[in-house]
mmCIF file of the N, C-alpha and C atoms, coordinates in Angstrom:
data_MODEL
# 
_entry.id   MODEL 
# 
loop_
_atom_site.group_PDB 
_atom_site.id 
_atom_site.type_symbol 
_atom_site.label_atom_id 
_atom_site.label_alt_id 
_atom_site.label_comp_id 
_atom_site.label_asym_id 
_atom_site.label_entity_id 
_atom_site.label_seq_id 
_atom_site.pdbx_PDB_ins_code 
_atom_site.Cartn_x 
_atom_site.Cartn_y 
_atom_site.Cartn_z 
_atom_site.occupancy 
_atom_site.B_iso_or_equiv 
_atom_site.pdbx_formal_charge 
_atom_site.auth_seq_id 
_atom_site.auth_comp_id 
_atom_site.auth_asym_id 
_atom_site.auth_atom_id 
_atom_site.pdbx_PDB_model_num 
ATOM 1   N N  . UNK A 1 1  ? 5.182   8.646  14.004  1.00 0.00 ? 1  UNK A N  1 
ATOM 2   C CA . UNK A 1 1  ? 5.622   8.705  12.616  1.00 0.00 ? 1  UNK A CA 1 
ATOM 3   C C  . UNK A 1 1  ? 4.660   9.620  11.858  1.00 0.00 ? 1  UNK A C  1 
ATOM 4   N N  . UNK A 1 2  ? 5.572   10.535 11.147  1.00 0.00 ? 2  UNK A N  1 
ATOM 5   C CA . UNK A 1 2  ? 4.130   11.580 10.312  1.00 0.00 ? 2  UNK A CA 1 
ATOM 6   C C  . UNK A 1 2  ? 3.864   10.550 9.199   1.00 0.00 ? 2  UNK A C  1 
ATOM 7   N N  . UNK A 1 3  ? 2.961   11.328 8.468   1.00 0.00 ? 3  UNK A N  1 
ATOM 8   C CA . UNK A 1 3  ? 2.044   10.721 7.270   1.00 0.00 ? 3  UNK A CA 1 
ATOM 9   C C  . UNK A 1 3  ? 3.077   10.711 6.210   1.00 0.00 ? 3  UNK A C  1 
ATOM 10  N N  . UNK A 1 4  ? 4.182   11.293 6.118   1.00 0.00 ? 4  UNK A N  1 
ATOM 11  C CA . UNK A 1 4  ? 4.711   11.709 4.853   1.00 0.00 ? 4  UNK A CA 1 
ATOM 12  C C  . UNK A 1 4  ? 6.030   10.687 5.122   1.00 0.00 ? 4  UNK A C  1 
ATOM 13  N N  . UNK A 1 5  ? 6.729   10.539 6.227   1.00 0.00 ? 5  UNK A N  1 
ATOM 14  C CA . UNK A 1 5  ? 7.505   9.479  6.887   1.00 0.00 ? 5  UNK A CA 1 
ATOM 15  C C  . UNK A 1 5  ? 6.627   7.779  6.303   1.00 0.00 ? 5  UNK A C  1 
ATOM 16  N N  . UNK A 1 6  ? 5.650   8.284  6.843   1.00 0.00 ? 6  UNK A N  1 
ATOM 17  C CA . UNK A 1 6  ? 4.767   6.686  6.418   1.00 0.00 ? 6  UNK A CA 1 
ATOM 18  C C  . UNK A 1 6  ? 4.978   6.409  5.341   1.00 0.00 ? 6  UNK A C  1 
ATOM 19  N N  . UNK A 1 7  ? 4.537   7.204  4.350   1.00 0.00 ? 7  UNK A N  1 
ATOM 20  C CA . UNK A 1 7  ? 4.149   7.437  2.664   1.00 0.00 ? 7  UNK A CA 1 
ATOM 21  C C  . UNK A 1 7  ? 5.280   6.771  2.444   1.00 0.00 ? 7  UNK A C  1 
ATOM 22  N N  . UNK A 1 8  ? 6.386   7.762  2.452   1.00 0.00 ? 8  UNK A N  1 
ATOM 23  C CA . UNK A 1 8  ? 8.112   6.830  2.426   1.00 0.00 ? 8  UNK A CA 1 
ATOM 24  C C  . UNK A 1 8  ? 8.719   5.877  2.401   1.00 0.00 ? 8  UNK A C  1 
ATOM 25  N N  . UNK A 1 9  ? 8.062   5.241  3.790   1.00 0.00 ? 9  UNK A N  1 
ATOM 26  C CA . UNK A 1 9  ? 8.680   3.879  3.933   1.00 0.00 ? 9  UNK A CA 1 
ATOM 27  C C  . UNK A 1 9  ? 7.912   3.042  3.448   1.00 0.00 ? 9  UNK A C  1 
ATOM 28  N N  . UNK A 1 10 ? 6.478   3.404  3.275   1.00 0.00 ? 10 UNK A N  1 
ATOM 29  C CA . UNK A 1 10 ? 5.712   2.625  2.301   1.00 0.00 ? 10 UNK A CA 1 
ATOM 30  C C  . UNK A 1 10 ? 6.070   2.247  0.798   1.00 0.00 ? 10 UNK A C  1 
ATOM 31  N N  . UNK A 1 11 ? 6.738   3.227  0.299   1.00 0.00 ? 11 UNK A N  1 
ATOM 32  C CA . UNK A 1 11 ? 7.018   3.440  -0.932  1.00 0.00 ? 11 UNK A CA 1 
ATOM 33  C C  . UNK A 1 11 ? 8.469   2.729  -1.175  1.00 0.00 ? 11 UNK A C  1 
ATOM 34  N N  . UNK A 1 12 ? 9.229   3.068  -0.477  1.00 0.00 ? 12 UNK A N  1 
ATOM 35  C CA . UNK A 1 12 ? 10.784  2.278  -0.186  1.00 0.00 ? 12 UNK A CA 1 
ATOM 36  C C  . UNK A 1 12 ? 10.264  0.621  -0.519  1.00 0.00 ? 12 UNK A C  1 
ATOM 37  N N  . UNK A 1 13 ? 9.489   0.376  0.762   1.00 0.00 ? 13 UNK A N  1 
ATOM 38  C CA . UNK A 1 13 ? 9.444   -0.962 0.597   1.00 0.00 ? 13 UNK A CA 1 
ATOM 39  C C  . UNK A 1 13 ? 8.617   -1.720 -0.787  1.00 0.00 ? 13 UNK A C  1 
ATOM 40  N N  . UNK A 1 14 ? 7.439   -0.983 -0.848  1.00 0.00 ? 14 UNK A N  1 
ATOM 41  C CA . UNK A 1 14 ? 6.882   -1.270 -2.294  1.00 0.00 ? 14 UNK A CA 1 
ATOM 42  C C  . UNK A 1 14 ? 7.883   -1.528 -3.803  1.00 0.00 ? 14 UNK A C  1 
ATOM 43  N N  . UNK A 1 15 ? 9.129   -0.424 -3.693  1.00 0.00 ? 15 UNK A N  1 
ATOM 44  C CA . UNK A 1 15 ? 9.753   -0.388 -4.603  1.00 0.00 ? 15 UNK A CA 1 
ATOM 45  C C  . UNK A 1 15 ? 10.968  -1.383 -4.789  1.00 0.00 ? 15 UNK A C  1 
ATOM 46  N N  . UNK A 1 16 ? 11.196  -2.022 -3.376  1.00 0.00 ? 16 UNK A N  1 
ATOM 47  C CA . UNK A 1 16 ? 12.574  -2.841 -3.149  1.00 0.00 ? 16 UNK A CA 1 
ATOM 48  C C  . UNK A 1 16 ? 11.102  -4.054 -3.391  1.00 0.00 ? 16 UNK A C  1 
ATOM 49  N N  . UNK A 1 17 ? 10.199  -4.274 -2.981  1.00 0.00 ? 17 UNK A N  1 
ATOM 50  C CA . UNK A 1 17 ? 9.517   -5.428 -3.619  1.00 0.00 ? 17 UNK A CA 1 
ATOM 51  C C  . UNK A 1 17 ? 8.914   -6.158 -4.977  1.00 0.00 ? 17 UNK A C  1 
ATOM 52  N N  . UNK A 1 18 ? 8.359   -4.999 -5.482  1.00 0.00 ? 18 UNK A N  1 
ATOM 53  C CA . UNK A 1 18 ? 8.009   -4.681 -6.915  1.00 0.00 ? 18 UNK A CA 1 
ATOM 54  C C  . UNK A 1 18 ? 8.651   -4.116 -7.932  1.00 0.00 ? 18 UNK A C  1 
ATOM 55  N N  . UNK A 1 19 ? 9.249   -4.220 -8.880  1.00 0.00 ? 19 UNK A N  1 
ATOM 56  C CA . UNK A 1 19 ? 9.632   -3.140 -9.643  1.00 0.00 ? 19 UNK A CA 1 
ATOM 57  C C  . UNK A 1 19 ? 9.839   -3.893 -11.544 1.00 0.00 ? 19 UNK A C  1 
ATOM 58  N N  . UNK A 1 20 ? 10.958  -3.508 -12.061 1.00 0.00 ? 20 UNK A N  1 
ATOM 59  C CA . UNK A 1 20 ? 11.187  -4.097 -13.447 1.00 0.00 ? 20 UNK A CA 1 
ATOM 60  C C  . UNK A 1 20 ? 11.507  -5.591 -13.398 1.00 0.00 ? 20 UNK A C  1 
ATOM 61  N N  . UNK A 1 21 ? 10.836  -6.586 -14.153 1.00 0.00 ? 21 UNK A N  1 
ATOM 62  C CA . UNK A 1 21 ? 11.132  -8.063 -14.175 1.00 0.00 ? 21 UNK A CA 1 
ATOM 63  C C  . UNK A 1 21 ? 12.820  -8.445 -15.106 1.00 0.00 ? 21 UNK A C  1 
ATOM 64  N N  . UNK A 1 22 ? 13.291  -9.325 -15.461 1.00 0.00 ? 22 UNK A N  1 
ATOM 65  C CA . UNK A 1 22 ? 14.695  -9.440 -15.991 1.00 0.00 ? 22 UNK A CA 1 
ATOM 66  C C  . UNK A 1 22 ? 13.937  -9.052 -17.608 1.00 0.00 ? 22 UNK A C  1 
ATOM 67  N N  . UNK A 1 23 ? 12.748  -9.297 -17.760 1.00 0.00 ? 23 UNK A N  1 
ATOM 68  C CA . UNK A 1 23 ? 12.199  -9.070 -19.609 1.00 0.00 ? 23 UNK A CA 1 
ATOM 69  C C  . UNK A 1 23 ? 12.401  -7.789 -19.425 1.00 0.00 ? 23 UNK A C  1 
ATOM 70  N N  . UNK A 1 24 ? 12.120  -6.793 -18.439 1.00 0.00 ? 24 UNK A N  1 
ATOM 71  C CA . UNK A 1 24 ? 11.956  -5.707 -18.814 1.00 0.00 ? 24 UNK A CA 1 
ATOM 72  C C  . UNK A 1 24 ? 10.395  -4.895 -18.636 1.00 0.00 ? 24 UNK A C  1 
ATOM 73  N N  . UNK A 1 25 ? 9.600   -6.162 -18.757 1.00 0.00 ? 25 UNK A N  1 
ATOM 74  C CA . UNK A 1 25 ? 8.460   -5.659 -18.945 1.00 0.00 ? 25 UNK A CA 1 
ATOM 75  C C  . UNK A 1 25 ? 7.815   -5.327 -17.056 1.00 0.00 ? 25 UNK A C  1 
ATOM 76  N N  . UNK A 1 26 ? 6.758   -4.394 -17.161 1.00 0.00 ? 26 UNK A N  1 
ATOM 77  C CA . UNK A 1 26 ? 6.506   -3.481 -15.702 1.00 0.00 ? 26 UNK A CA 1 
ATOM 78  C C  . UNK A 1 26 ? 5.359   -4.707 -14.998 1.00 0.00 ? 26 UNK A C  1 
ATOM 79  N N  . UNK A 1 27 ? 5.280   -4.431 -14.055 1.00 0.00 ? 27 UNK A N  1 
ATOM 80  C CA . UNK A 1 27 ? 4.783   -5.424 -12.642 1.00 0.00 ? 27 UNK A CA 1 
ATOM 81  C C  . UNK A 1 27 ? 3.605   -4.646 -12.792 1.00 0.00 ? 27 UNK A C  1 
ATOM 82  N N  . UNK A 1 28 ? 2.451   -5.310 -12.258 1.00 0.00 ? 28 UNK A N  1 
ATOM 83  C CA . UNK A 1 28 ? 1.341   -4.445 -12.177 1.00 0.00 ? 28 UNK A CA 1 
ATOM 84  C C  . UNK A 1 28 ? 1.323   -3.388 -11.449 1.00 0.00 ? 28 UNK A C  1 
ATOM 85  N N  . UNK A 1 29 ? 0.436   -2.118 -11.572 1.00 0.00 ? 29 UNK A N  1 
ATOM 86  C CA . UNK A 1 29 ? 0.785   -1.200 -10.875 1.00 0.00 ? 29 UNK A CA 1 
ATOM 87  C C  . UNK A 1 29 ? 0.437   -1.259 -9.734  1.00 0.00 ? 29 UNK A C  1 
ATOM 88  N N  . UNK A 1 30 ? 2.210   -0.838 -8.509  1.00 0.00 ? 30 UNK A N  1 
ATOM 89  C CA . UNK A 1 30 ? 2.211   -1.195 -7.157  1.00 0.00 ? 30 UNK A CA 1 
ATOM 90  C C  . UNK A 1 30 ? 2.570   0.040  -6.790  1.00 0.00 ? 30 UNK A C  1 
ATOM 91  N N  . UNK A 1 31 ? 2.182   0.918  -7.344  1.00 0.00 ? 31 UNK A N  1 
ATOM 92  C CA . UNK A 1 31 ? 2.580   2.220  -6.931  1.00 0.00 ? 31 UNK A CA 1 
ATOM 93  C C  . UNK A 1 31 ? 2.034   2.674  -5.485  1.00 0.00 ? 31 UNK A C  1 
ATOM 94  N N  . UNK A 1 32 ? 2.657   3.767  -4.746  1.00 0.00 ? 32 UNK A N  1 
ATOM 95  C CA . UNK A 1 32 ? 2.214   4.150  -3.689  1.00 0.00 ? 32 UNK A CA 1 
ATOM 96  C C  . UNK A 1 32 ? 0.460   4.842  -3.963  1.00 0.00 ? 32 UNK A C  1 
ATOM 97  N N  . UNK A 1 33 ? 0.673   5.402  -5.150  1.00 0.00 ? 33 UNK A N  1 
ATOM 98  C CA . UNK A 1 33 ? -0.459  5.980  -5.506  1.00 0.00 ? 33 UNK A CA 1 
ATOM 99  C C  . UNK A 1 33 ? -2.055  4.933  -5.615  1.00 0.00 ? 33 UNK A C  1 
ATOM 100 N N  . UNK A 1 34 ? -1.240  3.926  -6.544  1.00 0.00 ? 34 UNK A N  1 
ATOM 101 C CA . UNK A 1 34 ? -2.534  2.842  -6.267  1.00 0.00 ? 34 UNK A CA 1 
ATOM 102 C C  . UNK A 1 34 ? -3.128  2.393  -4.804  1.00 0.00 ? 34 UNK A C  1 
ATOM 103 N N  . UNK A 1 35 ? -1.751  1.984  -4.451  1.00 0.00 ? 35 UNK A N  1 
ATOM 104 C CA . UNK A 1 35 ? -2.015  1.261  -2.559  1.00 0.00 ? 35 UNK A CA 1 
ATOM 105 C C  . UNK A 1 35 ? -2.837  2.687  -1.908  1.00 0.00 ? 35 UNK A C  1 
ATOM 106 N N  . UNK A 1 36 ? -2.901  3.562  -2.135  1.00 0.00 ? 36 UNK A N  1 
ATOM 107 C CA . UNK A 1 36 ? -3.871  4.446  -1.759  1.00 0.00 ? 36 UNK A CA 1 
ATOM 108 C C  . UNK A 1 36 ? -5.422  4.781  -2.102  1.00 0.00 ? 36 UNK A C  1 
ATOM 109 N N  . UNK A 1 37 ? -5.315  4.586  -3.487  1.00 0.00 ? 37 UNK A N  1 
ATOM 110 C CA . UNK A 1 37 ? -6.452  4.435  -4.050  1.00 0.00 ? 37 UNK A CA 1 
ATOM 111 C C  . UNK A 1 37 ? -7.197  3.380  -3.759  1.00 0.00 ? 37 UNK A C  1 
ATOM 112 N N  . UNK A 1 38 ? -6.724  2.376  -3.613  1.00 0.00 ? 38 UNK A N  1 
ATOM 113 C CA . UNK A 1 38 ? -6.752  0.574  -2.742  1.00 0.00 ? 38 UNK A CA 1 
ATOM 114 C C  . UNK A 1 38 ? -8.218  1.293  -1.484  1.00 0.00 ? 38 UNK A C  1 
ATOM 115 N N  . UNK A 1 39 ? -7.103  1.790  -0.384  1.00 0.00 ? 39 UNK A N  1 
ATOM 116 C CA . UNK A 1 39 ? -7.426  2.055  0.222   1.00 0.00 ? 39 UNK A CA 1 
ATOM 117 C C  . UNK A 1 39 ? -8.817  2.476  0.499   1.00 0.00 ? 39 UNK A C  1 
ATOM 118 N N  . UNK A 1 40 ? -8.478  3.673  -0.115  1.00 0.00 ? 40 UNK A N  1 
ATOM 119 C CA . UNK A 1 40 ? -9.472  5.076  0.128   1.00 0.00 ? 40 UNK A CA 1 
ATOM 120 C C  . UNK A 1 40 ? -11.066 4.065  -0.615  1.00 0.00 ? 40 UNK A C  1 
ATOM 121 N N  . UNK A 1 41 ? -10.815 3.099  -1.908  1.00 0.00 ? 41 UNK A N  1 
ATOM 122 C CA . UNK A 1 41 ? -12.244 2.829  -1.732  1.00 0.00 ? 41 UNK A CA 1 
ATOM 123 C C  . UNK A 1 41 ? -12.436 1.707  -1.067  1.00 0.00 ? 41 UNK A C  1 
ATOM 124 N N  . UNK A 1 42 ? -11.753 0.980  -0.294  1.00 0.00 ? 42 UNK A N  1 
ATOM 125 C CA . UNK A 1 42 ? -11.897 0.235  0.417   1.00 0.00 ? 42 UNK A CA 1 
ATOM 126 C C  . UNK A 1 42 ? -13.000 0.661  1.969   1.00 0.00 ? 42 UNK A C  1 
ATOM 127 N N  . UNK A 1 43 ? -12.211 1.617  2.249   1.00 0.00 ? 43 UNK A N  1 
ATOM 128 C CA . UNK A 1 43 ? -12.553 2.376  3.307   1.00 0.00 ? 43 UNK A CA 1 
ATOM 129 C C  . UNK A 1 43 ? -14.058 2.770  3.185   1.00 0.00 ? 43 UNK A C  1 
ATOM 130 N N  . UNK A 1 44 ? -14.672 3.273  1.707   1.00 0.00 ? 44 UNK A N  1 
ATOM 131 C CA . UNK A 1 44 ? -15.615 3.852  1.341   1.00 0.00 ? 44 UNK A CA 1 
ATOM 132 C C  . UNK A 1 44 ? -16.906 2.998  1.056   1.00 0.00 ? 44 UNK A C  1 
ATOM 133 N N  . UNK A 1 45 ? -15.916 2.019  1.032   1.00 0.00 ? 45 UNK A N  1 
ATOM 134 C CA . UNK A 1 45 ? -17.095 0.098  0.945   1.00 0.00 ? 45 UNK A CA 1 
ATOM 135 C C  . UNK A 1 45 ? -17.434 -0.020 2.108   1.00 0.00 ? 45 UNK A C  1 
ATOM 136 N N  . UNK A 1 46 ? -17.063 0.588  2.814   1.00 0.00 ? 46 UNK A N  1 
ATOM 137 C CA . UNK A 1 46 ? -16.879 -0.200 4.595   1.00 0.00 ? 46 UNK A CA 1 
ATOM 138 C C  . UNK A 1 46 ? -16.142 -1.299 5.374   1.00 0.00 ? 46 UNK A C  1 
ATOM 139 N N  . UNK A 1 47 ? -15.341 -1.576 4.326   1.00 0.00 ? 47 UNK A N  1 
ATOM 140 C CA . UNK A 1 47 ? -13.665 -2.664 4.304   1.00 0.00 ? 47 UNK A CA 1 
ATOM 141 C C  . UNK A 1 47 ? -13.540 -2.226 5.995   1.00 0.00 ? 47 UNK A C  1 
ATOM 142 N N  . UNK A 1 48 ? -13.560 -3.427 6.325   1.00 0.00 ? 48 UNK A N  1 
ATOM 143 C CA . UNK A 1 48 ? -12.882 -3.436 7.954   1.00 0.00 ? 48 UNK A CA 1 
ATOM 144 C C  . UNK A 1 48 ? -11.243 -3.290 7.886   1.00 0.00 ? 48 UNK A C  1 
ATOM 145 N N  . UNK A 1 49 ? -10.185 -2.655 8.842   1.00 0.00 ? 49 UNK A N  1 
ATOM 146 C CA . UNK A 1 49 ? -9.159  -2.432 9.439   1.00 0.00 ? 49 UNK A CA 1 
ATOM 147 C C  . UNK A 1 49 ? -8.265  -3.625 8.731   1.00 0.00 ? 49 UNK A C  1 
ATOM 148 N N  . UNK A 1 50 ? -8.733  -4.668 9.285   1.00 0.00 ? 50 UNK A N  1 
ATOM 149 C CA . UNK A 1 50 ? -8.267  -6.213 9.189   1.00 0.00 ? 50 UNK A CA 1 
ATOM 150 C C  . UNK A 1 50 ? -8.147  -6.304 7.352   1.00 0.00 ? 50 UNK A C  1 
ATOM 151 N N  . UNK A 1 51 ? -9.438  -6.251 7.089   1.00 0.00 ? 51 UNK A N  1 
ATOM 152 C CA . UNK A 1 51 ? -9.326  -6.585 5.589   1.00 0.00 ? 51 UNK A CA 1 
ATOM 153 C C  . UNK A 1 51 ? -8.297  -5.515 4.786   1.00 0.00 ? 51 UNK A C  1 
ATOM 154 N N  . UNK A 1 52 ? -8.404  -4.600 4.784   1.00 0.00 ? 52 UNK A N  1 
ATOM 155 C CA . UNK A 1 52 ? -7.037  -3.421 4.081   1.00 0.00 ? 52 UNK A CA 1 
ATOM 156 C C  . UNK A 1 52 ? -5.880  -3.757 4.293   1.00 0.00 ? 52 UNK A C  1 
ATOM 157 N N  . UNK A 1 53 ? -5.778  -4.266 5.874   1.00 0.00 ? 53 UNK A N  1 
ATOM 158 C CA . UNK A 1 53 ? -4.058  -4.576 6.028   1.00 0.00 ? 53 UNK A CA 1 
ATOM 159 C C  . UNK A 1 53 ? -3.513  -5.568 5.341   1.00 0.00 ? 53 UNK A C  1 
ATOM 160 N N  . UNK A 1 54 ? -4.598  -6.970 5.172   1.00 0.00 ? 54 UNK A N  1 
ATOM 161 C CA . UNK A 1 54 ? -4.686  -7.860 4.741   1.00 0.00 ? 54 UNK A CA 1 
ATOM 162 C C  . UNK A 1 54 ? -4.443  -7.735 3.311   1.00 0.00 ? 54 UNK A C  1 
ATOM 163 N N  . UNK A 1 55 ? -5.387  -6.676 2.434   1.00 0.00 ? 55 UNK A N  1 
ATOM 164 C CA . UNK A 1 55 ? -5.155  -6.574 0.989   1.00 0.00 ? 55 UNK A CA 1 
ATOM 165 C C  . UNK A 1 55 ? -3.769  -5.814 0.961   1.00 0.00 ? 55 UNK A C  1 
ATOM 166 N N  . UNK A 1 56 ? -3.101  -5.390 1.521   1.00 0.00 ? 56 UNK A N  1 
ATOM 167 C CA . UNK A 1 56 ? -2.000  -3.954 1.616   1.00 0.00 ? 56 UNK A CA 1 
ATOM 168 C C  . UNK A 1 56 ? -0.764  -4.833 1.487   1.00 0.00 ? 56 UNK A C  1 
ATOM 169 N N  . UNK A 1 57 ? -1.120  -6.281 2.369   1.00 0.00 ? 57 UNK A N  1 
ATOM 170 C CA . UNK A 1 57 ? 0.162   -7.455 2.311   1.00 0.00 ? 57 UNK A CA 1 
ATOM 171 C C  . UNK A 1 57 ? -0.185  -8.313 1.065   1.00 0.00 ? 57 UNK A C  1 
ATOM 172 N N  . UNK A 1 58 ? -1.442  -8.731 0.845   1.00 0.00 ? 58 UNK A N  1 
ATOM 173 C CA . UNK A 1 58 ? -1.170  -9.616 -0.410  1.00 0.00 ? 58 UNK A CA 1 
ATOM 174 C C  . UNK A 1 58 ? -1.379  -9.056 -1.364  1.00 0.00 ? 58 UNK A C  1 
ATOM 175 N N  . UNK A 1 59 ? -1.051  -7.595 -1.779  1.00 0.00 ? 59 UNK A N  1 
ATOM 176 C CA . UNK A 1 59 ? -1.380  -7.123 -3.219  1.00 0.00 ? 59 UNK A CA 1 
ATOM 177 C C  . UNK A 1 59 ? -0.141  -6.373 -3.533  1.00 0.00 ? 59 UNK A C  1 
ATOM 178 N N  . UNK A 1 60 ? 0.690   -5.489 -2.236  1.00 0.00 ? 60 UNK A N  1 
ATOM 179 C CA . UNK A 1 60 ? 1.396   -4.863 -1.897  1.00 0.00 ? 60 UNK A CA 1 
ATOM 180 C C  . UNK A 1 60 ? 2.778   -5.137 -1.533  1.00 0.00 ? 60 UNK A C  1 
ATOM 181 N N  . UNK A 1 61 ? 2.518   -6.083 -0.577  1.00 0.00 ? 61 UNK A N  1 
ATOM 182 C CA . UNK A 1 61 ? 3.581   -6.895 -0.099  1.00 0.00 ? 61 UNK A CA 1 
ATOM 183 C C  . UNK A 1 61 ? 4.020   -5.775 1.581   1.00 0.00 ? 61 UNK A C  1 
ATOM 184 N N  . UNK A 1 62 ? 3.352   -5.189 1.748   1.00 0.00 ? 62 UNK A N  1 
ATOM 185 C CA . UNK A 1 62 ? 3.898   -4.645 2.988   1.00 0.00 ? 62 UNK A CA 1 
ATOM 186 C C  . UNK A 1 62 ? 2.783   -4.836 3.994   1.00 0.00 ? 62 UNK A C  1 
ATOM 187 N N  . UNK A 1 63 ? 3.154   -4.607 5.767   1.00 0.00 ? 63 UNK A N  1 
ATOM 188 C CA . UNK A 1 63 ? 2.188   -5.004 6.528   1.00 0.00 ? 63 UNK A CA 1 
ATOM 189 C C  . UNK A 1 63 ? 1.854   -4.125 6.877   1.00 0.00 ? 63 UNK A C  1 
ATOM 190 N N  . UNK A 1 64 ? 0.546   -3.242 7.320   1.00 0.00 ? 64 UNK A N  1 
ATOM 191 C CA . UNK A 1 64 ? 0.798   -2.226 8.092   1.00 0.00 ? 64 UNK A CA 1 
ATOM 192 C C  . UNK A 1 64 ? -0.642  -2.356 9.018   1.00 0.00 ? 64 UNK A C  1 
ATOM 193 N N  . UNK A 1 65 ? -0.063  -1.403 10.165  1.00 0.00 ? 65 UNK A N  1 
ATOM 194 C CA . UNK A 1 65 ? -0.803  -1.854 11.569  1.00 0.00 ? 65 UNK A CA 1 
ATOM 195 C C  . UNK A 1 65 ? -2.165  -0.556 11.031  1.00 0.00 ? 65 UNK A C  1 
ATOM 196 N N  . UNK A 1 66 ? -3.336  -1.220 12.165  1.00 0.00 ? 66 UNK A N  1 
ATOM 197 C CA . UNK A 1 66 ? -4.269  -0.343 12.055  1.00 0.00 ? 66 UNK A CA 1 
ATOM 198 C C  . UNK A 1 66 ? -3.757  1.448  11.951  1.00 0.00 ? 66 UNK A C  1 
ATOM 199 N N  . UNK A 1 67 ? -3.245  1.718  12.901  1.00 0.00 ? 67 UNK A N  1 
ATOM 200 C CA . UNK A 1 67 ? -2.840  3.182  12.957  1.00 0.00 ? 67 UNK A CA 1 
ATOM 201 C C  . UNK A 1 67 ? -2.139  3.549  11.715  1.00 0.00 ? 67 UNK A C  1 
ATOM 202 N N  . UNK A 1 68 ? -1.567  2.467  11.071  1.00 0.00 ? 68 UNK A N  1 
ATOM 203 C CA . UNK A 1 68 ? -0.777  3.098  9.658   1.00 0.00 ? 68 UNK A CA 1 
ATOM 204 C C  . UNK A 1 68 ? -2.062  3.199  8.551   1.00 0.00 ? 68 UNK A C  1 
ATOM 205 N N  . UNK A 1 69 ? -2.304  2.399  8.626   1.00 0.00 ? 69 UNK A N  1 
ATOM 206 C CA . UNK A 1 69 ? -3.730  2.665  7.683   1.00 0.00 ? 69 UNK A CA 1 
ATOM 207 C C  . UNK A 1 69 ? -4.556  3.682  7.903   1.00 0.00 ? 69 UNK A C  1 
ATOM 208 N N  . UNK A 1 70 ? -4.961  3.892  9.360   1.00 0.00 ? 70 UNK A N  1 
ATOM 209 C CA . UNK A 1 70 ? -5.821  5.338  9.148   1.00 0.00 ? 70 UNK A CA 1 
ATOM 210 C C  . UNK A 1 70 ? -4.608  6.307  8.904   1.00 0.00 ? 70 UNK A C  1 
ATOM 211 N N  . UNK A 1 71 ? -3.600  6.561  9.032   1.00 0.00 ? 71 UNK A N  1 
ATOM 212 C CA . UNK A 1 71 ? -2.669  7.644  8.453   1.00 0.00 ? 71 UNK A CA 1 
ATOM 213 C C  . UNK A 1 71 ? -2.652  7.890  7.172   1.00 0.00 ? 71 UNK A C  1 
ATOM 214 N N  . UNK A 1 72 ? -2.993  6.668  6.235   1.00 0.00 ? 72 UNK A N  1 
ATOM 215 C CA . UNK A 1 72 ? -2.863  6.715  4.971   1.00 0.00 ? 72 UNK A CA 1 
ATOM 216 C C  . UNK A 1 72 ? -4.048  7.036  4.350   1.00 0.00 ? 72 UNK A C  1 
ATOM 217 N N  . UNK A 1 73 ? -5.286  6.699  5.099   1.00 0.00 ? 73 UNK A N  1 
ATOM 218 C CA . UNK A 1 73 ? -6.144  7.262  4.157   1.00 0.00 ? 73 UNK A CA 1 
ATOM 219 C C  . UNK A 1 73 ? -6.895  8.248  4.408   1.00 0.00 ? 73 UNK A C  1 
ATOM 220 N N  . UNK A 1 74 ? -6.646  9.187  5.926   1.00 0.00 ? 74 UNK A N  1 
ATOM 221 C CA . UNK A 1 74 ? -7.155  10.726 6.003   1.00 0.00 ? 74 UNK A CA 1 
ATOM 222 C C  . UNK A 1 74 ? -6.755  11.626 4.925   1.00 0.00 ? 74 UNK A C  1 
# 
């Protein structure tokens, strides 16, 4: 799967999970852009594999395997 395929289905699913509430008012930001930013300082803390995937499902709502994670944050 390329990086940009990833990005995609990352984003698909983020968006069928998160999005406008019935008020109207916006969900915290679950953007693909954040879940990256997530990442990248996660990575920069020294966040183990385990712990990112872990924050990626309970902040995110999606699972993703070690190899998807290093795709996402080269």
């Amino acid at each position: 799967m390329t990086k940009e395929a990833l990005a995609r289905a990352m984003a698909q699913g983020l968006q069928k999970a998160f999005g406008i509430d019935v008020g109207g008012a916006k969900e915290a930001d679950r953007s693909l852009a954040k879940a990256l930013t997530v990442l990248k300082e996660m990575k920069a803390a020294g966040k183990t594999w385990q712990e990112m995937s872990e924050r990626m499902e309970q902040d995110f709502g999606t699972k993703l395997d070690k190899d998807q994670l290093k795709a996402l944050v080269r």
